[in-house]
N, C-alpha and C positions, 0 to 999 in steps of 0.2 A: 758497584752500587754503594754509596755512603749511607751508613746509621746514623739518623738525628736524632739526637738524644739530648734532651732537658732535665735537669735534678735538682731541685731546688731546697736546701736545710737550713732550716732559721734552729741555732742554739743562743740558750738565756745564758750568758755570764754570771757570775758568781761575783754579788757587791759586796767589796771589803766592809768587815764590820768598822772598822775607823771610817771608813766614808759617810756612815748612817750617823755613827756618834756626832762627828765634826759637821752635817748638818743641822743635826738638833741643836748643837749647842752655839748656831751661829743661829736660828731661829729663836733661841732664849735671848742670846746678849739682843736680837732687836728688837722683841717686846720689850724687854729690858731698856735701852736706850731709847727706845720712843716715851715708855713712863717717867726716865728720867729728865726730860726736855722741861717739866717743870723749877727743876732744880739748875738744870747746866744750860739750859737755853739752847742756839741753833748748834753748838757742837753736839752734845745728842740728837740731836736730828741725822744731823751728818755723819758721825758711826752708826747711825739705826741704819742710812740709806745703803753706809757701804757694807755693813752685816749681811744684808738683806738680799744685796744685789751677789756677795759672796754664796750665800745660801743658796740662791735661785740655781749660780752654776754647776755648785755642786752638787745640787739637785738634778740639773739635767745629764751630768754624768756619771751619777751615778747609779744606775741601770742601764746595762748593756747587753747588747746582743749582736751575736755573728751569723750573718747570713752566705751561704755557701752554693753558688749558681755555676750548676758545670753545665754547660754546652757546646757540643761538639767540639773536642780537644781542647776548650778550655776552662778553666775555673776561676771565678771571679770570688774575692773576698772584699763583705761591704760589712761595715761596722754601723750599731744601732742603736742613737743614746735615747735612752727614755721615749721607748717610740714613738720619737717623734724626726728624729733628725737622720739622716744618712750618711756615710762618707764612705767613698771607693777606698779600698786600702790597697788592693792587691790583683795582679791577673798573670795566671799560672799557664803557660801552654804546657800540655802534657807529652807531647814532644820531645822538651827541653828536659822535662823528671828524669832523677837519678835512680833513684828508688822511692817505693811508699810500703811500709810495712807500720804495724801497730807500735805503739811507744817502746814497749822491751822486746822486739825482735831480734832474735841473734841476727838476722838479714842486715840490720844497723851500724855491726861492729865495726865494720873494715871503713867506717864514716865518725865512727866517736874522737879520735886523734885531729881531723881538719876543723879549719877553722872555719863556719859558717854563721852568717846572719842570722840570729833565731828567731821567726815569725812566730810568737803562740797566738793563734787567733783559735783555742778552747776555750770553755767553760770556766775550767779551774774548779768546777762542785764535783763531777766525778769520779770517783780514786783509782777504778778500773781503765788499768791500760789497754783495754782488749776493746776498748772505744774509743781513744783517742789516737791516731797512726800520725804519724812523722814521714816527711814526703822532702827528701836533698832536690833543690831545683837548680840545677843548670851553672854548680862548680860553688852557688855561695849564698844559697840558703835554707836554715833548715824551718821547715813551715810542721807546725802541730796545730792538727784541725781535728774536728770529728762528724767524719761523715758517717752518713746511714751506710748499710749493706749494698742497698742498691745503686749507690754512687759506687763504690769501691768496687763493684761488679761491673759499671760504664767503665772505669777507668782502666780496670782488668780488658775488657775486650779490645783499649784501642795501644795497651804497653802492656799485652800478658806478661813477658819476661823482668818487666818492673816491679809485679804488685804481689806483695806478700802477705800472706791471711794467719800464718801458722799456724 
C-alpha cells in the first residue's frame, strides 16, 4: 500500500536592499524626466518611458518567493515574482537524493570536496541553519531549500537512510 502524501511551503525571499534603492531612484529620474519635457522636448519623454518601463521590472522582481510542493517522491520548486507571476524551476525525485541533512551537518562533509551545481532556492533572511537543509541530488547538484518538519518527516519515511535531522 502507497502513502500519498502532499506538502506544500511557500517561503518569502529576502529583497536586496540595492533592488529597493535602484527602484526609487529610477522612479525619481521619471518624474524627473517627464517635468523635464518642457525644457528637452520628446527626448525626456523617451528617458521618462525607458526609466519607467526599467522601474516597473524591477519592481516585479523584486519580491520573491519560493514555493516548495512535495508529492509523492517528488519535490517541485516554483519561484514567485511579486505574486503575481510563476515559474517552474525545479523537480527533484527523491529516489535520485544523495543525502538531505540541515546546512552545517557533519552528514555533508564527505560532499564538501565535489563539484556540484548549487540551487539556493532559500530565503536568505534566516541566519539559522538548523532551518535551512542542503539535499546532493543524483551526482550534481546541491539544492538548499527550507522545508517545514513535516516535509522532512515525508521525505524521511520514503529515504529513511538519506535524511539527517542531527
Amino acid at each position: 500500500m502507497t502513502r500519498d502524501t502532499f506538502i506544500e511551503v511557500l517561503v518569502e525571499g529576502k529583497t536586496p536592499i540595492f533592488t529597493n534603492i535602484f527602484k526609487y531612484v529610477l522612479y525619481i529620474f521619471t518624474v524627473i524626466f517627464v517635468a523635464g519635457y518642457i525644457f528637452f522636448g520628446i527626448v525626456s519623454i523617451l528617458l521618462a518611458v525607458a526609466c519607467g518601463v526599467g522601474a516597473y521590472f524591477v519592481a516585479m522582481r523584486s519580491q520573491v518567493e519560493y514555493e516548495y510542493a512535495y508529492m509523492n517522491k517528488e519535490l517541485d520548486v516554483d519561484i514567485i515574482y511579486s505574486k503575481q507571476k510563476r515559474k517552474h524551476l525545479d523537480t527533484f525525485d527523491i529516489g535520485k537524493m544523495e543525502v538531505l541533512a540541515p546546512l552545517n551537518s557533519y552528514h555533508l562533509d564527505e560532499f564538501k570536496n565535489r563539484n556540484y551545481k548549487l540551487c539556493d532556492y532559500s530565503s536568505g533572511i534566516d541566519a539559522s541553519p538548523e532551518r535551512r537543509y542542503v539535499m546532493y541530488y543524483n551526482g550534481e547538484k546541491k539544492v538548499v531549500f527550507e522545508p517545514t518538519q513535516e516535509m522532512v518527516e515525508a521525505i524521511t519515511y520514503i529515504a529513511p537512510r538519506k535524511v539527517y535531522r542531527d
